[in-house]
C-alpha positions in Angstrom: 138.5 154.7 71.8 140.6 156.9 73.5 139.8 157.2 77.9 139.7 160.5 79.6 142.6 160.1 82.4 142.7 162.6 85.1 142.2 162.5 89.0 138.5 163.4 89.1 138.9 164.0 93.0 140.9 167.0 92.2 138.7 168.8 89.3 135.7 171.1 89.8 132.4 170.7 88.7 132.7 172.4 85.5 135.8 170.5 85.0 133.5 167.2 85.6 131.4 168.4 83.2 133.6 168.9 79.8 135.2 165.3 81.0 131.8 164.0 80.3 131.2 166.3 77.4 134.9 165.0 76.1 134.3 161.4 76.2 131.9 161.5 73.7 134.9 161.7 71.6 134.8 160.6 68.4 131.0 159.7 67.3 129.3 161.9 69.8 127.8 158.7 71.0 125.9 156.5 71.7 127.0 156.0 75.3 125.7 154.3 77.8 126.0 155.2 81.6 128.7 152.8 82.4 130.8 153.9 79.2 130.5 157.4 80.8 131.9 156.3 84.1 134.7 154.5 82.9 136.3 156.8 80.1 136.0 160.1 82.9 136.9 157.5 85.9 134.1 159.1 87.8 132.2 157.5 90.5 128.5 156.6 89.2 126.3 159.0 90.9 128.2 162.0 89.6 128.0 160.7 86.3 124.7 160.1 86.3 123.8 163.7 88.4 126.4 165.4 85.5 125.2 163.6 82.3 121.1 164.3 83.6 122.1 168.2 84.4 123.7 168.6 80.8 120.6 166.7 79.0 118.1 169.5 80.9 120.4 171.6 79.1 120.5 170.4 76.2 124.0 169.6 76.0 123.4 165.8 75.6 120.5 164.0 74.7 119.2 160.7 75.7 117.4 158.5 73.2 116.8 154.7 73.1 120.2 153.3 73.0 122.3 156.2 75.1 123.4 159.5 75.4 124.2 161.8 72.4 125.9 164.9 71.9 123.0 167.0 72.2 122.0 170.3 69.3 123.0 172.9 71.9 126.6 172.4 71.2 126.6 172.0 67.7 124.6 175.3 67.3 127.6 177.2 70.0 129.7 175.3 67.8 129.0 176.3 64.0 129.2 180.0 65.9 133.1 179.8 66.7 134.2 183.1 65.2 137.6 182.1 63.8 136.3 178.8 62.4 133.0 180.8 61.2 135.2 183.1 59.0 137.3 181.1 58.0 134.6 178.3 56.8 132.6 181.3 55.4 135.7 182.4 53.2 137.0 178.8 52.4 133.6 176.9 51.3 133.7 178.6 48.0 137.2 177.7 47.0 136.3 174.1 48.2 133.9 173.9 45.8 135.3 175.2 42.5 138.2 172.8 43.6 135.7 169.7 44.2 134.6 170.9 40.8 137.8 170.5 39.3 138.7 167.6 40.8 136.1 165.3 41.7 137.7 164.3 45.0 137.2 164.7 48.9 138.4 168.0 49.9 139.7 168.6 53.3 140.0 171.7 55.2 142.0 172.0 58.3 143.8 173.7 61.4 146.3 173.0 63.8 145.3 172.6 67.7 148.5 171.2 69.6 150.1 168.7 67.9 147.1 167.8 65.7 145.0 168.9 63.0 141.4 169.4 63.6 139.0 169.2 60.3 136.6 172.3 59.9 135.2 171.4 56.7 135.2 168.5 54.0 133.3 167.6 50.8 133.1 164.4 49.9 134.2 163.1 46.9 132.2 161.2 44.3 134.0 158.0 44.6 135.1 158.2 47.9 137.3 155.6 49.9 137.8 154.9 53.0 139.3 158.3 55.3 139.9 158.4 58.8 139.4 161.9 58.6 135.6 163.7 59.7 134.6 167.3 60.5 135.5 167.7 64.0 137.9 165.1 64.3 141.7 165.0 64.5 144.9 163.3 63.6 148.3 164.2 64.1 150.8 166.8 62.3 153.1 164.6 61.2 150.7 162.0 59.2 148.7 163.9 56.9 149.1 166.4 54.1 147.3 169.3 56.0 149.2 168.7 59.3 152.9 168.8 57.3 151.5 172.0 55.3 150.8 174.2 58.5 153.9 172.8 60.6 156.3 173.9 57.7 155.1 176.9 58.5 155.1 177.1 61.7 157.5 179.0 63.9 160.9 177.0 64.3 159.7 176.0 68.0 156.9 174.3 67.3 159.0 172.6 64.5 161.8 171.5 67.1 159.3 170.7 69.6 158.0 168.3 67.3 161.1 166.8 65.7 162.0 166.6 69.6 159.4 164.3 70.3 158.7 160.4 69.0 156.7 160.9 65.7 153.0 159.3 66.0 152.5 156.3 63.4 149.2 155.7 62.0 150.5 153.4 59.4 153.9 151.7 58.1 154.2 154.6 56.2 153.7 156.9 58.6 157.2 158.9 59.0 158.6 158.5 62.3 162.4 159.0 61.7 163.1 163.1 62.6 165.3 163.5 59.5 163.4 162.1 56.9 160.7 164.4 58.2 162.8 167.4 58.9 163.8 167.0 55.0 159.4 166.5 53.6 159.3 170.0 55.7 162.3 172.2 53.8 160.6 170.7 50.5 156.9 172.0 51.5 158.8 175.8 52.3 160.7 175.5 49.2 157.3 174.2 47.2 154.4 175.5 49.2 153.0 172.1 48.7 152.4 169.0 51.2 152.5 165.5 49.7 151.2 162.2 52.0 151.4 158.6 50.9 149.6 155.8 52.4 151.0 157.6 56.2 147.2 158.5 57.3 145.4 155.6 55.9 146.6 152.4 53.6 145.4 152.9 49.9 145.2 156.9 50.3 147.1 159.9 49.1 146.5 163.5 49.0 148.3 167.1 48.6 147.6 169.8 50.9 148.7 173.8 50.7 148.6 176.3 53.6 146.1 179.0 53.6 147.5 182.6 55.3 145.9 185.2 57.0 148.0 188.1 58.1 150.9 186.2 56.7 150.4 183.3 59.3 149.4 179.9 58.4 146.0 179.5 59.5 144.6 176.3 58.0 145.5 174.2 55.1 143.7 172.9 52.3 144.1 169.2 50.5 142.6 166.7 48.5 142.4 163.4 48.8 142.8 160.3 46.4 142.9 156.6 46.5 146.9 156.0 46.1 145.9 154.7 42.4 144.2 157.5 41.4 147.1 160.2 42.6 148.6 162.2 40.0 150.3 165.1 41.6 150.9 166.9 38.3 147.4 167.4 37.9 146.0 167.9 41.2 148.7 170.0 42.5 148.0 173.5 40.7 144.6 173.1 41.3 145.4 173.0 45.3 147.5 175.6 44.9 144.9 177.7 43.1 142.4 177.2 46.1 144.5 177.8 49.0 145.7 180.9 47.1 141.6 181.9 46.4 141.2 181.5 50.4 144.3 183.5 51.3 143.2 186.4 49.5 139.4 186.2 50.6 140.2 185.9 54.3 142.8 189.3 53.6 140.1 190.9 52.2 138.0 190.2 55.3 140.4 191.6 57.6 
């Protein structure tokens, strides 16, 4: 698990506090006192003062084995108005493609450099995803991720081919050409194809969704690698990210 790194003698308290709020990264906890202290490298009485003021709160809560995530944020959080809408106009879609399918069904946006999952429906048989509603993996490693950076603007796409690719796998692509080339086939297909580069055994195709003729999330599903047969799922991803497009225009 990943550790919060920044000169705490330089940050305010509010600063202080989304440190501690951040280190519950990815599970929302448990975490115990000490875990605090070390992932926000702050000294133990401020931890302790921070992580008591944000349980009287309601921002975390403490049970018998830690500190959680408390139900204040999640309820500020299902509130977001962009990722409200665009839940609101996608969860339909997601279903009738579940439906058709069978499979886990991701929805997704781009923060940074990553993707960030607002929505997913399990699949029947499902395997093994490093994926979770909340959570995030890089651009360059999933379906969803290579979807929304083909159509990003051509500095974010430099920017990224400028930096060393992430690898989450052997299969992950980290040579700049190879995926300069995946990107001109998603614009010239509208259609994101991943192999074993987020997670051994897996495989899924992803399509942007657009509002106002920007790409604002992406929609995939997601296969064990022996159960992916692009022919058949990709039409029906297609379909759905199509479906969303049009209900998040009609919104507008």
């Amino acid at each position: 698990m990943r550790s919060v790194r920044r000169n705490s003698d330089r940050l305010s308290m509010l600063e202080k506090s989304w440190l501690v709020l951040d280190a519950f990264r990815p599970t929302g906890g448990p975490l115990r006192l000490n875990d605090v202290v070390e992932r926000c490298h702050l000294p133990k009485t401020t931890a302790f003062r921070l992580v008591t003021e944000l349980a009287e709160i309601g921002a975390i809560t403490r049970r018998p084995d830690g500190y959680y995530l408390g139900r204040r944020l999640f309820e500020l959080g299902s509130i977001v108005p962009g990722e409200r809408d665009l839940r609101h106009a996608a969860l339909p879609f997601m279903h009738d493609l579940y439906e058709a399918t069978h499979e886990t069904v991701h929805l997704g946006v781009r923060d940074g450099l990553d993707v960030v999952y607002v929505e997913k429906i399990q699949g029947q048989e499902a395997f093994a995803l490093p994926s979770r509603v909340g959570g995030r993996l890089p651009l360059t490693c999933t379906g969803i991720g290579k979807a929304l950076l083909a159509y990003s603007g051509p500095e974010l796409i430099d920017e990224v081919l400028g930096r060393p690719l992430r690898r989450l796998t052997p299969h992950s692509i980290v040579d700049p050409r190879r995926l300069e080339e995946a990107l001109g086939q998603i614009q010239a297909s509208g259609l994101a194809y991943e192999r074993e580069e987020a997670q051994p055994g897996g495989a899924c195709i992803a399509a942007p969704v657009f509002g106002d003729g920007v790409a604002v999330a992406a929609l995939s599903v997601s296969v064990p690698l022996a159960r992916f047969h692009p022919a058949r799922l990709a039409p029906a991803v297609k379909t759905a990210a199509l479906g969303i497009s049009r209900a998040l225009a009609r919104s507008i």
